[in-house]
N, C-alpha and C positions, 0 to 999 in steps of 0.2 A: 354460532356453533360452526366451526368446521364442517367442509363438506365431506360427506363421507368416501370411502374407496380411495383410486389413484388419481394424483394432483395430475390434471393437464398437462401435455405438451405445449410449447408453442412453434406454432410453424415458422418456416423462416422469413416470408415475408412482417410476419407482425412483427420478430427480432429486428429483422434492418427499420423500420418502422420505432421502434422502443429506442434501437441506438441513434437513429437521426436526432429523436427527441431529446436524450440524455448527452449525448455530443453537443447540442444547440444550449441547451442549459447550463452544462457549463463554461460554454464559450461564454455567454451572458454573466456567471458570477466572475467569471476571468475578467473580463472587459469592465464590470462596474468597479472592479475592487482597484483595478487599474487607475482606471478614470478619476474615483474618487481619492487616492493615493496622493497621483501627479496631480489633481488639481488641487488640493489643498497643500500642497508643496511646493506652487507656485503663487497658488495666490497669497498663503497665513505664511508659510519658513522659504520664501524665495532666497533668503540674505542665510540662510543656515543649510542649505541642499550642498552638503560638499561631498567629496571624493566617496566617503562612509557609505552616504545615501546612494552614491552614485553606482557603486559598486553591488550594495545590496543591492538595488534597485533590476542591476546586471540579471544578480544572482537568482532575484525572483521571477524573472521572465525567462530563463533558460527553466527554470525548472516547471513553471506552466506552462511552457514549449513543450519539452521532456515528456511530461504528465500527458496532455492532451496529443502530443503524437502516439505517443504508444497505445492509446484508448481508442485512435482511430483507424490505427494499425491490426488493433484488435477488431472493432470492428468490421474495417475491410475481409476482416478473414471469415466474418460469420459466425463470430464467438458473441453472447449475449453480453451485452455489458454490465445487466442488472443482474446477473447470476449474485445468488449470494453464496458469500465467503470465494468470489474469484479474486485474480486478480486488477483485475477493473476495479474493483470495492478499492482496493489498497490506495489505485492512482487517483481515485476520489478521495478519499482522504487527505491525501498529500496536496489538492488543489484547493479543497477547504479551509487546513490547516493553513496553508501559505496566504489565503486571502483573511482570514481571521489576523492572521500575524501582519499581515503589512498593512492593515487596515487600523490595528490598536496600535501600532508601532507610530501611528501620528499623533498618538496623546503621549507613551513614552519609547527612549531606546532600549529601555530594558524588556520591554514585550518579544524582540526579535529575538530572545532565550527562548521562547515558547518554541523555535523551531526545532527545537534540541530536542521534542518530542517524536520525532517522526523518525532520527535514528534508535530512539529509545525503543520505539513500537515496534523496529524492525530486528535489531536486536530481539528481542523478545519473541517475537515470532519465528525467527531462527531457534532460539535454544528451545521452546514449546514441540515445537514441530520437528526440529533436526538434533540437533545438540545434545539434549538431556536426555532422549530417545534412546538413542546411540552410546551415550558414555555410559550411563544407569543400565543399561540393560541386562537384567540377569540370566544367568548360563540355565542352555536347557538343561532340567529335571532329567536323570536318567536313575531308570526302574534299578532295580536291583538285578533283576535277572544279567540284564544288559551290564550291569557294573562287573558281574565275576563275567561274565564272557570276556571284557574286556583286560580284566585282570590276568585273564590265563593267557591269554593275547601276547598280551606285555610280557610274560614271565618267560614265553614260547620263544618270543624275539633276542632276549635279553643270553639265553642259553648261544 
């Protein structure tokens, strides 16, 4: 059962505390997905690692760069990284999704389409939140009174 009344704050040393632990976590799935990546890439496909892999390869480590600077950057600032629906949630994902993707991508090259998920989400997340908001939105409701005042208005001007 849920506790009842107002959910806790938490102070900010437990925060910098939470984000050390969550920063150090994902440096860890960073680092095995890594490790386990390049090493079977050199030891099982050493004779098939060309320009392709090379390049993803580029691509995957800018963007778990990317990812983990901006989350430390958040950090530094005293923002909670475990907020949920922040944006920290988001840079989590995207360092998931990329170790999930390069980690299946040694059984095939068609897995590395999985990353096409991540503009998908973002995409989505924009028209949800910004886009559809915005374009859909229907005109405010005016009363009637307000509607002839504005008509005698107009008719006033138009003279």
């Amino acid at each position: 059962m849920p506790p009842k009344g107002k959910q806790g704050t938490k102070g900010q040393k437990q925060i910098e505390v939470e984000n050390k632990s969550t920063m150090q976590f994902y440096m860890y799935i960073i680092l095995c997905a890594i490790a386990i990546f390049y090493g079977a890439q050199i030891i099982l496909f050493s004779d098939t690692f060309t320009t392709f892999y090379i390049v993803l390869s580029m691509l995957v480590l800018c963007v778990y760069g990317g990812c983990y600077k901006f989350m430390s950057s958040m950090a530094g600032g005293g923002i909670d990284l475990n907020m949920e629906a922040g944006m920290a949630e988001h840079a989590k994902d995207v360092i998931l999704l990329t170790a999930i993707v390069q980690i299946l991508a040694l059984i095939s090259n068609y897995f590395w389409l999985l990353w096409l998920v991540a503009p998908g989400r973002a995409f989505y997340i924009l028209w949800v939140n910004i886009l559809s908001p915005w374009i859909f939105a229907e005109a405010p409701e005016v009363d009637d009174k307000k509607q002839k005042k504005m008509e005698r208005k107009m008719k006033r001007q138009q003279r």
